[in-house]
C-alpha positions as CSV (number, residue, x, y, z in Angstrom):
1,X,56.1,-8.7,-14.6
2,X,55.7,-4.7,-13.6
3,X,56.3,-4.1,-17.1
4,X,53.3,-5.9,-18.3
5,X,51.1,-4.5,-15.5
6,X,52.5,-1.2,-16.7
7,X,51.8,-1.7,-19.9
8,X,48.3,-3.2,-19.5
9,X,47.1,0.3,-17.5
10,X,48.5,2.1,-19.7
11,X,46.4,0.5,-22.6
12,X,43.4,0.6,-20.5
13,X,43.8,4.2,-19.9
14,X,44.4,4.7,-23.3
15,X,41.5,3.0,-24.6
16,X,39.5,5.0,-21.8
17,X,40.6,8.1,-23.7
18,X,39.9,7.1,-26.9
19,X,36.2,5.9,-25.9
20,X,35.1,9.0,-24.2
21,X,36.8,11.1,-27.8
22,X,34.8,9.0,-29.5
23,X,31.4,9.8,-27.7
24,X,32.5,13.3,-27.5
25,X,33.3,13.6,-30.9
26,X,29.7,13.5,-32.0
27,X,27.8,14.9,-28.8
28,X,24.6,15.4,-30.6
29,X,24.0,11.8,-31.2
30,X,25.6,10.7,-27.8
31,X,23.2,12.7,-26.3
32,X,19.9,11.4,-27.6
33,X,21.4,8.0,-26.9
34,X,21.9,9.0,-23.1
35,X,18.5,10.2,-23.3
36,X,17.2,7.2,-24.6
37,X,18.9,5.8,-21.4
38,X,17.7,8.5,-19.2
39,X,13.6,8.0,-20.5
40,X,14.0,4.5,-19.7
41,X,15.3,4.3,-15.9
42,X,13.4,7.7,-15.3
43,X,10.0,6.1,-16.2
44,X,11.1,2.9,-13.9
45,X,11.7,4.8,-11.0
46,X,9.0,7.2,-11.1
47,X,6.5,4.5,-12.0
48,X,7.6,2.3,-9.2
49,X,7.7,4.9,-6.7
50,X,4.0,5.8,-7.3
51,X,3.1,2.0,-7.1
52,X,5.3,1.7,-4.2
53,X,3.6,5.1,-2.3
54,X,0.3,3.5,-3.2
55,X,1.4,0.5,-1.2
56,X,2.4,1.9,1.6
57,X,-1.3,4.5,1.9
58,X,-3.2,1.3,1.6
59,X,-0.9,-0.7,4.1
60,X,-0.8,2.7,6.4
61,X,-4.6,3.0,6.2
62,X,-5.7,-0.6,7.7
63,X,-2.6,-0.5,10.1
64,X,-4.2,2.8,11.6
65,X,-7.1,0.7,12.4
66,X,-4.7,-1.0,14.8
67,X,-2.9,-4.4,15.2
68,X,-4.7,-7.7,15.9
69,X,-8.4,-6.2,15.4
70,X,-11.0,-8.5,14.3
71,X,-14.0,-6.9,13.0
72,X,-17.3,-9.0,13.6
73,X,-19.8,-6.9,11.4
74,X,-23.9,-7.7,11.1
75,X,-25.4,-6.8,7.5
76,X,-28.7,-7.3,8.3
77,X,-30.6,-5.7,11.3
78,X,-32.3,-8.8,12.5
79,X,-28.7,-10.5,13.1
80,X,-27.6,-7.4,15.2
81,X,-25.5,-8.4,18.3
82,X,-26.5,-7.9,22.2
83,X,-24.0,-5.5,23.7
84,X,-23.0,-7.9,26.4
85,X,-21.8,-10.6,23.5
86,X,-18.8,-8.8,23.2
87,X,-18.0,-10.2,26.9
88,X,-19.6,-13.4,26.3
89,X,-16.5,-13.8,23.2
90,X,-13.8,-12.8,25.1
91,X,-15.0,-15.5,27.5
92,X,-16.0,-18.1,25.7
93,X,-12.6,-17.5,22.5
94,X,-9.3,-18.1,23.7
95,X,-6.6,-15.3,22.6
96,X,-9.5,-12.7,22.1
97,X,-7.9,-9.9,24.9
98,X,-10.9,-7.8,24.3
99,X,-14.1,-6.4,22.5
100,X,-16.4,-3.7,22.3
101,X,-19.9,-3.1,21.2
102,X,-19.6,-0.9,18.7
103,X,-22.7,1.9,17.6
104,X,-22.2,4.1,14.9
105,X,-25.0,6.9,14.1
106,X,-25.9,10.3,13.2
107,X,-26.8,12.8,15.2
108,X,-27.0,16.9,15.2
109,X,-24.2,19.0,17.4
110,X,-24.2,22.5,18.6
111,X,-22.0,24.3,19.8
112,X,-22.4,27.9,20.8
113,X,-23.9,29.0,17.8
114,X,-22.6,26.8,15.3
115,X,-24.8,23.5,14.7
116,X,-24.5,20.7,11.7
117,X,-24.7,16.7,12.1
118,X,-21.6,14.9,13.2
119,X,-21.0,10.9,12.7
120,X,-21.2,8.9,16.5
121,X,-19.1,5.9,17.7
122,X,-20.6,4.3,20.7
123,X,-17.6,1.9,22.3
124,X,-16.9,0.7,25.2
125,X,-13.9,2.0,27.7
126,X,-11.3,-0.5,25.6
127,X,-11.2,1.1,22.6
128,X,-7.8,2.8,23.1
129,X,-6.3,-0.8,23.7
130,X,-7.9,-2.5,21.0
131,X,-7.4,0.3,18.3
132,X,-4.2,1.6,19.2
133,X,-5.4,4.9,19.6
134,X,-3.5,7.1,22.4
135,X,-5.6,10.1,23.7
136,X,-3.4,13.5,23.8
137,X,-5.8,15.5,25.6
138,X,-7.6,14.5,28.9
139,X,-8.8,10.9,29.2
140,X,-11.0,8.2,27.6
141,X,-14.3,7.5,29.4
142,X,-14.3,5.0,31.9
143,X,-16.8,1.4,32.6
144,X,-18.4,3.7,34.9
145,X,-19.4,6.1,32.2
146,X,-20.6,3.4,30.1
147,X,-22.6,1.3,32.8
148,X,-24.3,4.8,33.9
149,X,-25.0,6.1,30.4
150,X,-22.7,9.0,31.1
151,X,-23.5,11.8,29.0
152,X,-19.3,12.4,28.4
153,X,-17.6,12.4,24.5
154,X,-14.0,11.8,23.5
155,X,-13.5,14.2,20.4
156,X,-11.6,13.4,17.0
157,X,-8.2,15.1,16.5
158,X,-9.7,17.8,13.8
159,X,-13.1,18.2,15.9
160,X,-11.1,19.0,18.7
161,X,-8.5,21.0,17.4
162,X,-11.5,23.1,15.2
163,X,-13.5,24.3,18.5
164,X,-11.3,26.7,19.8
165,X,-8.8,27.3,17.3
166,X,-6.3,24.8,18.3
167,X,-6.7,25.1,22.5
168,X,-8.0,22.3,24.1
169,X,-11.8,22.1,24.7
170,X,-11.7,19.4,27.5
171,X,-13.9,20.6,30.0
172,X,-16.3,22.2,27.7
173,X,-19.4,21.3,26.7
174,X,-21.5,20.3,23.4
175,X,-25.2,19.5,22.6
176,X,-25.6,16.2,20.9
177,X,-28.9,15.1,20.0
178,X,-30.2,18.1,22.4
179,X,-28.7,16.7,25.3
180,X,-25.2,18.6,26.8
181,X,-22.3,16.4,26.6
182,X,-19.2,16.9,28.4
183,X,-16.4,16.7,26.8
184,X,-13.0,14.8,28.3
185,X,-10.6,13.8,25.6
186,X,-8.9,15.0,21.9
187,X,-7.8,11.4,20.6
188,X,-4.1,11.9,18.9
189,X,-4.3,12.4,15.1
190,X,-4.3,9.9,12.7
191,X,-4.0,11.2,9.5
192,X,-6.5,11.9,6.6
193,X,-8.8,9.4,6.0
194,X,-6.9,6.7,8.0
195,X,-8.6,4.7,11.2
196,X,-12.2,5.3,8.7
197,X,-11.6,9.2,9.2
198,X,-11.9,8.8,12.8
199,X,-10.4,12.7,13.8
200,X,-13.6,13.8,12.5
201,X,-15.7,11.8,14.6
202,X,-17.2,11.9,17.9
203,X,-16.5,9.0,20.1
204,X,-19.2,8.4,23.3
205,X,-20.0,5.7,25.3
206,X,-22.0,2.9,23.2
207,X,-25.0,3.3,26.0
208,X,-25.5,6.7,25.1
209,X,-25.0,6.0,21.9
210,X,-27.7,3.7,21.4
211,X,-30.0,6.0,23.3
212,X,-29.0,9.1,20.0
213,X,-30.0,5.4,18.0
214,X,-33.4,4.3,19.6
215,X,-32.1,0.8,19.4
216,X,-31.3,-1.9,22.2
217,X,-28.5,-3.8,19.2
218,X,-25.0,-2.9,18.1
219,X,-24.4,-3.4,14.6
220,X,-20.7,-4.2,15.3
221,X,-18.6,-5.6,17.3
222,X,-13.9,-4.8,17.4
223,X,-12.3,-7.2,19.2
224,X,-8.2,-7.7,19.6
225,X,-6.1,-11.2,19.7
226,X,-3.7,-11.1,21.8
227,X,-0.8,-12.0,18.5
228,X,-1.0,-12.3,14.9
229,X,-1.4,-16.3,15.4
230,X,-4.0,-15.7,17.4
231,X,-6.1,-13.4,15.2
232,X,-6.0,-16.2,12.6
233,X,-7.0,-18.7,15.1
234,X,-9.8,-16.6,16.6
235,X,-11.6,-15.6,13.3
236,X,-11.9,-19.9,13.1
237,X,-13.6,-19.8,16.6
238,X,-15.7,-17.1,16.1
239,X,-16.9,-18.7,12.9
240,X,-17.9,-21.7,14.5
241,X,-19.5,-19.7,16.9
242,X,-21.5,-17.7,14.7
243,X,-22.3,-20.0,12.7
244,X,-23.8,-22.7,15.4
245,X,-25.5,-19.5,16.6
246,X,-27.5,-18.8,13.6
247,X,-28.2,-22.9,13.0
248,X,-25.8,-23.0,9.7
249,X,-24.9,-27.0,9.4
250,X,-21.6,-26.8,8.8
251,X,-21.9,-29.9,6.9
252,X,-23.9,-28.7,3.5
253,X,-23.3,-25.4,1.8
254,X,-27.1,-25.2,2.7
255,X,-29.0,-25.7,6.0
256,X,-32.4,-24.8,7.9
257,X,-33.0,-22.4,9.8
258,X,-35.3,-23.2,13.4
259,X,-38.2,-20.8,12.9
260,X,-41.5,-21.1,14.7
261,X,-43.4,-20.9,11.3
262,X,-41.3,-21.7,8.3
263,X,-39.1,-24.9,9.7
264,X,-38.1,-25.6,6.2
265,X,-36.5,-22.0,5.5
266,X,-33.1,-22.1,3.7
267,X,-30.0,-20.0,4.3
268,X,-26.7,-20.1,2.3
269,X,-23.4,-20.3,3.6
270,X,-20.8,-18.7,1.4
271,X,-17.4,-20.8,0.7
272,X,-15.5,-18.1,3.0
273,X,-15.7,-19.3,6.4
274,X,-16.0,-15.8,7.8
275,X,-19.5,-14.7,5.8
276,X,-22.9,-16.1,6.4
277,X,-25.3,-16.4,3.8
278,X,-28.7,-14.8,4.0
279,X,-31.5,-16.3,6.0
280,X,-34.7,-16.2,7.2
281,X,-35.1,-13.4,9.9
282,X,-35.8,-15.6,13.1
283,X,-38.0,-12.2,14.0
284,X,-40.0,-12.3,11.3
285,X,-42.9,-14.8,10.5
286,X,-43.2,-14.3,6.6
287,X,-41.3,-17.3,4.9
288,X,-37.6,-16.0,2.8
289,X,-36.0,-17.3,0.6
290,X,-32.3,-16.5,0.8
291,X,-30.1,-15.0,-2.1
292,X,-27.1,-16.5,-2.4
293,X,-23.9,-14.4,-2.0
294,X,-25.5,-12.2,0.5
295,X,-24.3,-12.1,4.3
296,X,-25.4,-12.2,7.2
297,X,-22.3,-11.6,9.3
298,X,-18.7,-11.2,8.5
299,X,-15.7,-11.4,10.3
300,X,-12.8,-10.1,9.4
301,X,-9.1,-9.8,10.4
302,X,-7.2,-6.5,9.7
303,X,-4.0,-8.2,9.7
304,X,-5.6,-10.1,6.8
305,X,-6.2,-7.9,4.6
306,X,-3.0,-5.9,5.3
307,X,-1.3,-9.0,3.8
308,X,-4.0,-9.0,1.2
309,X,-3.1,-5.4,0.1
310,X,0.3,-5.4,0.5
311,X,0.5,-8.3,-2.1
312,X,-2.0,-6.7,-4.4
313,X,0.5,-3.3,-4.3
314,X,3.4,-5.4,-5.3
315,X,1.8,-7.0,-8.2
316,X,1.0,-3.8,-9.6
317,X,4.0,-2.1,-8.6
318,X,6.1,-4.7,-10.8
319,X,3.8,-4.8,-13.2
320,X,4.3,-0.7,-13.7
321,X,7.7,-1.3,-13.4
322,X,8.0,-3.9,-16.1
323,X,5.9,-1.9,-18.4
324,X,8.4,0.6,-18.0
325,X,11.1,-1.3,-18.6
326,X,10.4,-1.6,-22.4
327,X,11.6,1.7,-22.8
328,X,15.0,0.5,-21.3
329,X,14.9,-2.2,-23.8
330,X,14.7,0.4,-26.6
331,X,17.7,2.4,-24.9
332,X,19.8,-0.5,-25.3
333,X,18.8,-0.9,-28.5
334,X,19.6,3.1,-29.3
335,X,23.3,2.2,-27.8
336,X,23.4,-0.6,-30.0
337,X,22.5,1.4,-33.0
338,X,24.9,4.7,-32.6
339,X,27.8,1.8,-32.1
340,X,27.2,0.1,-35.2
341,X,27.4,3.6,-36.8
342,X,30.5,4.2,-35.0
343,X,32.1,1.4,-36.1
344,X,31.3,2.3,-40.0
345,X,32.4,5.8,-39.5
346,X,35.5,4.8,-37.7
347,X,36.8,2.1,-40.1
348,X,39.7,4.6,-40.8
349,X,40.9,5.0,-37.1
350,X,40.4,1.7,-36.2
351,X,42.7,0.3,-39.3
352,X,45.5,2.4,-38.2
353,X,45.7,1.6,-34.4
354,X,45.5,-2.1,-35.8
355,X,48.5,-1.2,-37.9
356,X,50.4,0.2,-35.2
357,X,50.6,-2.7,-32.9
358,X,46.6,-2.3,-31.0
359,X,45.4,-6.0,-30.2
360,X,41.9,-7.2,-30.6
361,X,41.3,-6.9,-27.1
362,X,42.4,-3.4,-26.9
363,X,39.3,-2.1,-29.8
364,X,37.1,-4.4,-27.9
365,X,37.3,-2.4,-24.7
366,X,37.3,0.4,-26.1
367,X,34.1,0.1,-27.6
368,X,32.3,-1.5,-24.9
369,X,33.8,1.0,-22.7
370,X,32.1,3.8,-25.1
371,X,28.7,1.7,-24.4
372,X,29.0,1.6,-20.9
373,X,30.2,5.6,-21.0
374,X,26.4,6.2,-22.4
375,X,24.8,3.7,-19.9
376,X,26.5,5.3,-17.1
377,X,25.9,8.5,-17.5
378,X,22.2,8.2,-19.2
379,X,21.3,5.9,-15.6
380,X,22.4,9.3,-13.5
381,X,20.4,11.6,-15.5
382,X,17.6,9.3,-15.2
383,X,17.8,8.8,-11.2
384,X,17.7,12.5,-11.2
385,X,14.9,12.5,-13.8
386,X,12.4,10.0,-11.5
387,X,13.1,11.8,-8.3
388,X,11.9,15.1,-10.1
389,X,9.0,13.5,-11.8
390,X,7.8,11.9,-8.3
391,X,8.2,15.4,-6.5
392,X,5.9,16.4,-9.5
393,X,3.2,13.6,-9.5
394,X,3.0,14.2,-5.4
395,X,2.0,17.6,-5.8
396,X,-0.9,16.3,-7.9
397,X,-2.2,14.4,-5.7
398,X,-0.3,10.9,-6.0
399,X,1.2,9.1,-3.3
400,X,4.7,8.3,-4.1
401,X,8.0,6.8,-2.5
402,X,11.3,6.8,-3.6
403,X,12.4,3.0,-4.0
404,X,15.9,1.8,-3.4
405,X,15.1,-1.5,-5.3
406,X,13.7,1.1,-8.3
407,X,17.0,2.9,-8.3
408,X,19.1,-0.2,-8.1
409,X,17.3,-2.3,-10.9
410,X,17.2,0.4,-13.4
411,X,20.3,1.3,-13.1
412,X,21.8,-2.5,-13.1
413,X,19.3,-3.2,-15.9
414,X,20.4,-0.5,-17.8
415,X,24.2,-0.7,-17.5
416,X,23.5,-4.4,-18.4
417,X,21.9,-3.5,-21.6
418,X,24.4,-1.7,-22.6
419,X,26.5,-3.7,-22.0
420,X,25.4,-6.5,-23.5
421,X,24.0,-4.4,-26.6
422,X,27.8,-2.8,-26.8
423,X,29.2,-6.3,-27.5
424,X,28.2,-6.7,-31.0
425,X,29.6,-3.9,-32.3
426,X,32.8,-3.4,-30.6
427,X,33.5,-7.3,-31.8
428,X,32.6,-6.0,-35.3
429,X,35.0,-3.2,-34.7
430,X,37.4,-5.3,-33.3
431,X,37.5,-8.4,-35.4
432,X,38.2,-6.2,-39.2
433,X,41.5,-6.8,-40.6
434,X,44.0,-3.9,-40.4
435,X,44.4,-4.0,-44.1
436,X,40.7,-4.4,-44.6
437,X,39.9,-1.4,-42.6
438,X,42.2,1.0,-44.6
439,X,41.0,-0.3,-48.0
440,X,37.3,0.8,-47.1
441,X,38.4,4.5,-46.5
């Protein structure tokens, strides 16, 4: 028994030898076989790791916007919201924690002698909670601010670290719109473009804000569930709401508006819940006729389209991937090719080992272990290859991310094909006749 395991390492080990001569023997060729290999799983990894960066910048970008926030967003100026509805919700829609009116605007800064324009978000004193947003720097504004119209501003990361070169400029004070404005907070950082660029924005209560605006509406208004359940379940009750509110019967796809002129005015209701088709502005007293695929109000869930964009990412990251794959299909098929001339050129050698006592078994390893040899090696080169050529794209610009599931697919799909593509010829190699072999030479 010890004897047979004996001898079966030693034929293994000897057959090891004998396949890595045989690559070694012609390095030239070997080596544009390996970097057939190494094209292949280098292209799958890099490809997949800028698919898979892209992913996670899209994800990373609506998750700065926080967790749970709905988004209730009027299109049209005569469906603008009351300030005080964002109460009303949190009242009237179970699992909504909070809202704020939300005002965004334009308006010109100064400060010393440097003046430009500057983008303005009015909020309320919840917008930390319901956007996740920590302040580093002093504090947020309180109700009282925002009841009394205080004339106090919360400052973007970048505004705030620009002022004074990096020291804090709480305590300070700006012009907006004319009017000094004391500033009390730096918000934390975000990142670039994330949270809709909100370190280079000015943040103020919504009062004042719509004082900059000359206008009594907010076109927005955030609000946060208290769970991912109950985001889903508040959109539904806000769409109900919404929709009683602007007279949409939920019954037909159209439905009359109540005007005091034009009773028969139509509106259209899009097939997402969450959108309101255009309708007749309950303001005006000229009759419209509504376009359909226009809205009025939408409502959206940021957790939604998280989902929404994480799925999309994956799609197209496999779909990079498997495009890139081909090219591991034509390694194989390069291993496949050097074997077969292998085998011809080796009819010689492989005659004489069957003539002194070599088994089938023992060529057939051999050969597949020369396949495997190439796929092995040609998958390192290529893990090294992708890593470089993401470095490389990401200083162009590209988001990337090395992938584990990259790394490990290429390389199992690449030892696998040549493994598979090995087969044929070390059978072909194995399966000639001693004496046939030597009367070829």
């Amino acid at each position: 028994m010890t004897n047979k395991i004996l001898s079966f390492f030693i034929r293994c080990w000897f057959a090891a030898k004998m396949a890595a001569h045989g690559i070694l023997s012609k390095p030239l060729r070997s080596a544009l076989t390996i970097l057939g290999i190494a094209i292949g799983v280098a292209s799958v990894i890099s490809l997949m790791g800028i698919g898979e960066g892209a992913r996670k910048a899209v994800i990373e970008q609506f998750e700065s916007f926080g967790s749970n926030v709905i988004i209730i967003k009027a299109h049209k100026p005569f469906v603008e919201f009351d300030a005080e509805e964002a109460q009303e919700l949190v009242e009237r829609v179970e699992g909504l924690e909070m809202a704020s009116p939300v005002i965004k605007t334009n308006t010109l800064i100064r400060w010393k002698r440097t003046r430009g324009n500057i983008d303005i978000i009015g909020v309320n004193e919840q917008f930390p909670q319901i956007r996740d947003h920590k302040v580093i720097s002093g504090h947020f504004f309180t109700k009282l601010h925002v009841t009394q119209r205080a004339p106090v501003a919360v400052l973007g990361y970048n505004i705030g670290r620009g002022l004074l070169g990096g020291r804090s400029p709480v305590g300070r004070t700006i012009k907006l719109n004319g009017e000094n404005y004391r500033i009390i907070g730096i918000l934390a950082p975000k990142g670039a473009g994330n949270a809709d660029d909100i370190d280079n924005k000015i943040l103020i209560p919504y009062t004042a804000a719509q004082k900059i605006a000359e206008k009594r509406t907010v076109e927005e208004i955030w609000g946060k569930a208290a769970s991912k359940k109950d985001a889903d379940l508040v959109v539904v009750q806000l769409g109900r709401i919404f929709k009683r509110k602007l007279g949409i019967d939920q019954k037909s796809p159209t439905a009359a508006l109540k005007s005091q002129n034009s009773p028969n005015g139509e509106k259209t209701l899009d097939s997402d819940g969450g959108n309101f088709g255009e309708d007749k502005s309950p303001r005006n007293n000229n009759s419209f006729i509504p376009t359909r695929g226009e809205d009025l109000i939408t409502i959206t869930s940021l957790n939604k389209l998280v989902k929404e964009a994480d799925k999309a990412n994956r799609v197209m990251t496999l779909l990079l991937g498997g495009i890139a794959a081909v090219s591991l299909l034509v390694g194989g098929l390069g291993i496949m090719n050097i074997m077969l001339v292998a085998v011809t050129e080796r009819t010689e050698e492989i005659g004489v080992r069957r003539a002194l006592g070599a088994k089938q078994g023992d060529l057939l390893f051999q050969f597949i272990l020369e396949a495997l040899y190439v796929s092995i090696i040609g998958s390192i080169a290529g893990i090294v290859a992708g890593i470089w050529g993401m470095n490389i794209f990401e200083k162009y610009g590209f988001e990337t991310a090395i992938s584990l599931q990259a790394i490990k697919v290429s390389t199992v799909v690449a030892l696998v094909s040549g493994l598979l593509f090995g087969v044929y010829p070390a059978v072909s190699a194995s399966s000639v006749p001693p004496v046939e072999a030597l009367r070829r030479q």
